[in-house]
C-alpha positions in Angstrom: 0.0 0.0 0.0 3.0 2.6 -0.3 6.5 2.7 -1.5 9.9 3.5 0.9 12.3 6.0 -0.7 16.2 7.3 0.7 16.2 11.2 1.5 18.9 12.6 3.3 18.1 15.5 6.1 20.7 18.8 6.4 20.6 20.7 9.2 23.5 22.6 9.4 26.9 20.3 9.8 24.8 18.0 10.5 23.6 15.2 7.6 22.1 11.7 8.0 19.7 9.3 5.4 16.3 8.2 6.3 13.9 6.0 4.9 10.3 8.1 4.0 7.4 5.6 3.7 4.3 7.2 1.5 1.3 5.9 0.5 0.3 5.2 -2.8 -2.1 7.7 -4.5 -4.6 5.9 -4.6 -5.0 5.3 -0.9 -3.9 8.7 0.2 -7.7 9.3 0.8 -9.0 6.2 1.7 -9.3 7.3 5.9 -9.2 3.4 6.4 -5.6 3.1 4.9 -4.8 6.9 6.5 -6.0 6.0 9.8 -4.0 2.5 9.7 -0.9 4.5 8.5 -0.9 6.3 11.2 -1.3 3.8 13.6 2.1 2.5 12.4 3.9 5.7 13.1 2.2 6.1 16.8 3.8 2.8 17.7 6.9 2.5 15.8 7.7 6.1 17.1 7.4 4.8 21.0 9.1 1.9 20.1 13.3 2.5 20.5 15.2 -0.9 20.5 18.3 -2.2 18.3 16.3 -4.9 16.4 13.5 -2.3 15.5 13.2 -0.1 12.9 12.3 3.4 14.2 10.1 6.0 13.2 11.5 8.9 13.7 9.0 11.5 12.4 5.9 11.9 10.7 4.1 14.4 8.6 2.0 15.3 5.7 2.5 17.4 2.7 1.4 17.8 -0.5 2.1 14.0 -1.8 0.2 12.7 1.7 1.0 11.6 4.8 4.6 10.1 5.7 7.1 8.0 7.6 10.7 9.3 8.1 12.3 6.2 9.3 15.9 4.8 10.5 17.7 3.6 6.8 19.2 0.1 7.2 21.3 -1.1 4.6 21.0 -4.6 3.9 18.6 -6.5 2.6 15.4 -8.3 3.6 15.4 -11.7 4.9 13.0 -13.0 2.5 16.1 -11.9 0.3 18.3 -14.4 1.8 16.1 -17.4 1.4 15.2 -16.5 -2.4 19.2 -16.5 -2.9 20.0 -19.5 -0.9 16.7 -21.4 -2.5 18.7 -20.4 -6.3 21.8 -21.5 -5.2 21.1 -24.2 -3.8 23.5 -23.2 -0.9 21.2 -23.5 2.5 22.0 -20.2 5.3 23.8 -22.0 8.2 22.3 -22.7 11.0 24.2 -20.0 12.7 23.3 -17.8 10.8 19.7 -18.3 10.8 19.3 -18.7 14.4 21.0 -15.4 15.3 18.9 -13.4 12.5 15.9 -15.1 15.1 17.1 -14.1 18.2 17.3 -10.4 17.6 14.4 -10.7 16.0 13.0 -12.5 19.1 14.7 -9.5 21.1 12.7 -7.0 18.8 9.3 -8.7 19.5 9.7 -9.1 22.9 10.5 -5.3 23.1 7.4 -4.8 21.4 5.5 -7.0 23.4 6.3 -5.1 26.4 6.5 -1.8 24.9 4.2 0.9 27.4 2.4 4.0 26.4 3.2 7.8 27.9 0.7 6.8 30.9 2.7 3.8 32.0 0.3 1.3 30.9 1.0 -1.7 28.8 -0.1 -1.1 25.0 -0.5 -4.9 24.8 1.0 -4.9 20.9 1.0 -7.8 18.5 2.8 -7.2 15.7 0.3 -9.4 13.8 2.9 -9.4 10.3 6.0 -11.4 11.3 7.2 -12.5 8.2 10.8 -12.8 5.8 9.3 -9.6 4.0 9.8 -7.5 7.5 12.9 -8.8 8.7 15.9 -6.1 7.5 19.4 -8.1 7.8 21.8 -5.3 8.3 25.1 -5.1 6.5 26.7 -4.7 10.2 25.1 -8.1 11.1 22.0 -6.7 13.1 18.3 -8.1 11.9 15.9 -5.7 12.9 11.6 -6.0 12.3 9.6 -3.4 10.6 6.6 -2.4 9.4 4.1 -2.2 12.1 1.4 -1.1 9.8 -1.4 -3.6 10.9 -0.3 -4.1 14.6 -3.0 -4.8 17.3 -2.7 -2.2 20.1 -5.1 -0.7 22.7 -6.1 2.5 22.0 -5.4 2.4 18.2 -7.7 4.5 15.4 -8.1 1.9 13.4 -10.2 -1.2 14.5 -9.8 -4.6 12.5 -13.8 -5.0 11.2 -15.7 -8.6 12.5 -14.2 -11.8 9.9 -11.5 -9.9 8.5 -7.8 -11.1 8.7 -4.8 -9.1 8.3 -1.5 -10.2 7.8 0.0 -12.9 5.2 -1.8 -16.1 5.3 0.6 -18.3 5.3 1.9 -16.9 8.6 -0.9 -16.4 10.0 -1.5 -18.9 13.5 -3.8 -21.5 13.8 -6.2 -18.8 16.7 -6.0 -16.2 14.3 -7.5 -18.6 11.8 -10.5 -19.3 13.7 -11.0 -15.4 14.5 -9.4 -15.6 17.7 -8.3 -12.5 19.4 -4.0 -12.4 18.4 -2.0 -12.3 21.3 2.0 -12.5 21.4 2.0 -16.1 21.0 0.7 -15.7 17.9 3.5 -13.2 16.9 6.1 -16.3 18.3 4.2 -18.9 15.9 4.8 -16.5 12.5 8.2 -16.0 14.0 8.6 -20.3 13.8 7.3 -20.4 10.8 9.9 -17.3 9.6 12.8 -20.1 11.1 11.8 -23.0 9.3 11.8 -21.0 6.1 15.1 -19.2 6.9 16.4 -22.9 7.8 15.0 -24.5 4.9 14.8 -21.9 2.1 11.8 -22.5 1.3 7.5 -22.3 2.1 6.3 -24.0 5.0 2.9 -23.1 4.0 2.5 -22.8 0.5 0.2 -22.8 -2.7 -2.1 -21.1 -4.5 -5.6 -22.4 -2.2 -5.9 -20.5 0.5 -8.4 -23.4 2.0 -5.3 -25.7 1.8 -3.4 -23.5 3.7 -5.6 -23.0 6.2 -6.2 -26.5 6.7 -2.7 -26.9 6.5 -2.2 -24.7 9.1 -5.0 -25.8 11.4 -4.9 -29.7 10.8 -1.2 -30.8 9.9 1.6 -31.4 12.7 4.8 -29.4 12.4 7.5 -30.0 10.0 10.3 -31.9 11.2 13.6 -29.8 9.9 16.1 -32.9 10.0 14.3 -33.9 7.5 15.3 -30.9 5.1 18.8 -30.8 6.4 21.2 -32.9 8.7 23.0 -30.1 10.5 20.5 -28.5 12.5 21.0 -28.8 16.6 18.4 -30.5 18.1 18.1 -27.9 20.7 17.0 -25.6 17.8 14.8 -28.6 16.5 13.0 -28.9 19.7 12.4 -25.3 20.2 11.0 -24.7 16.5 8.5 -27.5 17.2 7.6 -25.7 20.1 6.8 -22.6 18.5 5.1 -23.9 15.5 2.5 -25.9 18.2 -1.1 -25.7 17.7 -2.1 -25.0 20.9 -0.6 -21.7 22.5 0.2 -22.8 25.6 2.7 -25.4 24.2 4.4 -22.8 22.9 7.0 -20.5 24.7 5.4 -18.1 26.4 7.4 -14.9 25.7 9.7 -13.9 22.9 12.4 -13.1 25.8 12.2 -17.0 26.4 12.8 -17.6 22.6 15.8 -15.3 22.4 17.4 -16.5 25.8 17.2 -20.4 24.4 18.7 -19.4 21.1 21.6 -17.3 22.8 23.0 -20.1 24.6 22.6 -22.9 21.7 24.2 -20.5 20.0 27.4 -20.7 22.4 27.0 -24.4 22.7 27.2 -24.8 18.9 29.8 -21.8 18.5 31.8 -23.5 20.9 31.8 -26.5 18.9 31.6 -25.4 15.1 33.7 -21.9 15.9 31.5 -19.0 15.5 29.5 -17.2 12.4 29.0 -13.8 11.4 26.1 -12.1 9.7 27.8 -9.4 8.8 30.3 -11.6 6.8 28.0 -13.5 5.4 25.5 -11.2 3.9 28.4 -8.6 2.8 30.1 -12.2 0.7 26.4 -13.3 -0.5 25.2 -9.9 -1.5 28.5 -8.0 -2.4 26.7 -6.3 -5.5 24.4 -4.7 -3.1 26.5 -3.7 -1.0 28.2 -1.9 -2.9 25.3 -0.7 -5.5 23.9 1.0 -1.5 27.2 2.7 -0.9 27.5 4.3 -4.6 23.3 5.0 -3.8 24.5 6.8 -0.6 27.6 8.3 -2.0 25.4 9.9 -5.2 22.7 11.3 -3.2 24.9 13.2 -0.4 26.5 14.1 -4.1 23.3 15.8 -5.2 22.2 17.2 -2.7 25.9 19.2 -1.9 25.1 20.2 -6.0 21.7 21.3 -4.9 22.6 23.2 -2.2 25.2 25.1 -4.3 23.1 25.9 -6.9 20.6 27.6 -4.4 23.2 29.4 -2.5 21.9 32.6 -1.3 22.7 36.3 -2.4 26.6 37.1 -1.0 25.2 39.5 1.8 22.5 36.9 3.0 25.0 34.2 3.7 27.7 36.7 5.4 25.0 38.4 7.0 26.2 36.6 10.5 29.7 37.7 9.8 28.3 41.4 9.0 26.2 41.3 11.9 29.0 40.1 14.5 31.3 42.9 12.5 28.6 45.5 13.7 28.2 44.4 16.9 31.5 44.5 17.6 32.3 48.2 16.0 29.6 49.5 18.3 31.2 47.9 21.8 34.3 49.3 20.7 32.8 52.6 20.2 31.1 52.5 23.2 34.5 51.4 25.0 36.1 54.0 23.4 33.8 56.7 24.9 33.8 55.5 28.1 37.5 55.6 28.8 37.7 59.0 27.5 34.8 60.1 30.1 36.6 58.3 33.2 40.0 60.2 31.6 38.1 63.2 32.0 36.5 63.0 35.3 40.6 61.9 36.4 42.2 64.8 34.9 39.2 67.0 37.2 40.1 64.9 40.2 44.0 65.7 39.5 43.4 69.3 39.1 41.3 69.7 42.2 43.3 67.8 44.0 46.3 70.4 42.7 44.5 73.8 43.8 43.8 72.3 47.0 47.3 71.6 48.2 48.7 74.6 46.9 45.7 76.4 48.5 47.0 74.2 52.0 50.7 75.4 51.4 49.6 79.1 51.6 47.6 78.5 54.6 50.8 76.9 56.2 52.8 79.8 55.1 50.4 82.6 56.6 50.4 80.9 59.9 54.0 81.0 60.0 54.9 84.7 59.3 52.0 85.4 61.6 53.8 83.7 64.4 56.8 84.6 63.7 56.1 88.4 63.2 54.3 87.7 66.9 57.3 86.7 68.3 59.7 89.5 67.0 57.1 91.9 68.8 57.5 90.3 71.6 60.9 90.8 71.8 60.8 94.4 71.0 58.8 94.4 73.7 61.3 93.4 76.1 63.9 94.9 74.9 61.9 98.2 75.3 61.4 97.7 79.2 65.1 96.5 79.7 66.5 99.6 78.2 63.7 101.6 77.0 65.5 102.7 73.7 64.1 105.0 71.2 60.8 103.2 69.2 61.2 101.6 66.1 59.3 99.6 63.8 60.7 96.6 61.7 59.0 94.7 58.8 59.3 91.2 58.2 58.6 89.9 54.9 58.5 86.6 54.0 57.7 84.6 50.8 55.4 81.6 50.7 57.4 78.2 50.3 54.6 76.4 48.6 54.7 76.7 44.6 53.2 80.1 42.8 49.6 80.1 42.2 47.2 81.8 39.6 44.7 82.4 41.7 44.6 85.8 42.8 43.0 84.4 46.5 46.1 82.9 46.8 48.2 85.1 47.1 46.3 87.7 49.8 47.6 88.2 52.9 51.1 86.9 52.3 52.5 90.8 53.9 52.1 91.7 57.6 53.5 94.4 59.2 
């Protein structure tokens, strides 16, 4: 119902590619497929694990509504088993049961995932299949499209007898109109292992009645029968998960994941162990490297685009002009300042000048006026000892202190 489509988002330094999911045109206004749509991108976006892929943002233009998503490079699992189905070359085991366990580890995180209010949204992915599994180029399997996942509090409401998903995953409850819990999500994921194991349909064919009754009616594949080299610790746990009834089944995708972690370091133990990374990078080299020119050509065009839509040269140095400015005007204003605190010093030295020379005088006054005292008092003696003829002496004396313009200044400097 819509197509996927690499975009890269620039802000600033900073540059990274998404995936953007649309919907086809003709759905675009079909509420049903809106609503549904949109259901995908309020879950996905609460959902942050390593073996998800993320939503990361959502919107709606002029082309619809849309997905911005995490990019993985790599290539679906479905993929793998087309390729190792042509080649005749089966995955190994390893290999197969590792892509399960994160994808185990995905579920489970969905399964438990809880809403802004703390309570559990009680999710079902309700579409585990090869088509949603993304094996990563660094070796990481991650489950997508949550498009018709079963959640309280969703818009959209699945309507009485209908069935969503792909019928040949689909569990035997779910069948009979059951309501799809997360043991139903762990029976699609069994039937996703025997396939990845195997390379090929578990339940296949053109009559959907013969896959239901398939489904419903027929005991679980034995794998040694398709190949020799499968554990039987994974044997045992895949005809667990494929089980009719779901309480034969493992009850949580945590349980799945922790049994396949440690058969997987029994039987790395033995064999030595596998990467995925490796692997798909050897099987699908052409892709790899068709993904990295992809990559390399788009950050290309859009560094073309954003030079041919470079802005006039005073809108893109406007910051520079702008700190320029900024800068002139506290220097200015710097500028001023220090010559209005050099004024107000200069005042203060000035003052400060007229006062001590106006102290000197004062010093010097009181001393001839003392001293002039004391020469009268002499006389005065004098005059009793010997009672000579009167006489009158004056005493002149200049002030020590430096000269000064001001005409106060100099007053009073002669007594008689």
């Amino acid at each position: 119902m819509g197509a996927v489509s690499l975009v890269v988002r620039e802000e600033g330094a900073f540059r990274r590619v998404y995936a953007v999911k649309r919907l086809h045109p003709e759905f675009r206004r079909d509420e049903h497929v809106r609503s549904m749509f949109m259901d995908e991108a309020r879950i996905a976006g609460l959902l942050h694990h390593a073996n998800v892929v993320s939503v990361v943002d959502v919107g709606e233009d002029e082309d619809g509504p849309y997905l911005v998503m995490d990019y993985v490079q790599g290539v679906p699992l479905a993929v793998l088993v087309s390729a190792a189905r042509e080649d005749g070359k089966l995955i190994p085991v390893q290999i197969c049961a590792r892509i399960i366990k994160d994808i185990a580890e995905g579920l489970d995180a969905a399964h438990e995932l809880v809403g802004h209010d703390g309570e559990r949204l009680e999710l079902v992915h309700r579409d585990v299949s090869p088509q949603n599994v993304l094996v990563g180029f660094d070796g990481v399997a991650r489950l997508t499209d949550f498009g018709i996942a079963k959640a309280l509090g969703r818009q959209q409401r699945t309507g009485t007898g209908i069935l969503k998903g792909k019928f040949g995953y689909l569990a035997p409850e779910r069948l009979q109109f059951e309501h799809p819990t997360k043991l139903s999500d762990i029976f699609s994921l069994g039937v996703v292992l025997y396939e990845a194991l195997s390379a090929r349909r578990l339940y296949d064919g053109n009559d959907q009645t013969d896959i239901a009754r398939s489904i419903l009616k027929d005991p679980p594949p034995d794998i040694a029968h398709v190949r020799t080299d499968v554990h039987p610790m994974i044997i045992e746990i895949l005809f667990q998960m494929l089980a009719k009834d779901p309480t034969k089944r493992p009850q949580s995708a945590r349980e799945v994941a922790r049994r396949l972690d440690a058969i997987l370091v029994y039987v790395a133990n033995q064999e030595g162990p596998s990467s995925v990374s490796d692997y798909v990078i050897e099987r699908f080299d052409e892709v790899y490297e068709q993904q990295k020119e992809e990559l390399e050509d788009l950050t290309a065009a859009v560094a073309l685009h954003r030079v041919s839509t470079r802005p006039p040269w005073f809108r893109r140095h406007r910051r520079g002009f702008g700190a320029a400015l900024l800068a002139a005007v506290i220097a200015v204003a710097i500028g001023a300042w220090s010559m209005i605190d050099q004024e107000e010093d200069f005042g203060s030295v000035a003052v400060a000048e007229t006062v001590t020379a106006a102290e000197t005088v004062a010093e010097t006054e009181t001393e001839v006026v003392a001293e002039t005292e004391t020469v009268a008092e002499a006389e005065a003696d004098a005059e009793t000892e010997t009672k000579p003829v009167k006489r009158t002496r004056r005493v002149r004396r200049k002030p020590k202190g430096p000269a000064s313009d001001t005409p106060s200044a100099t007053e009073g400097l002669w007594k008689w």
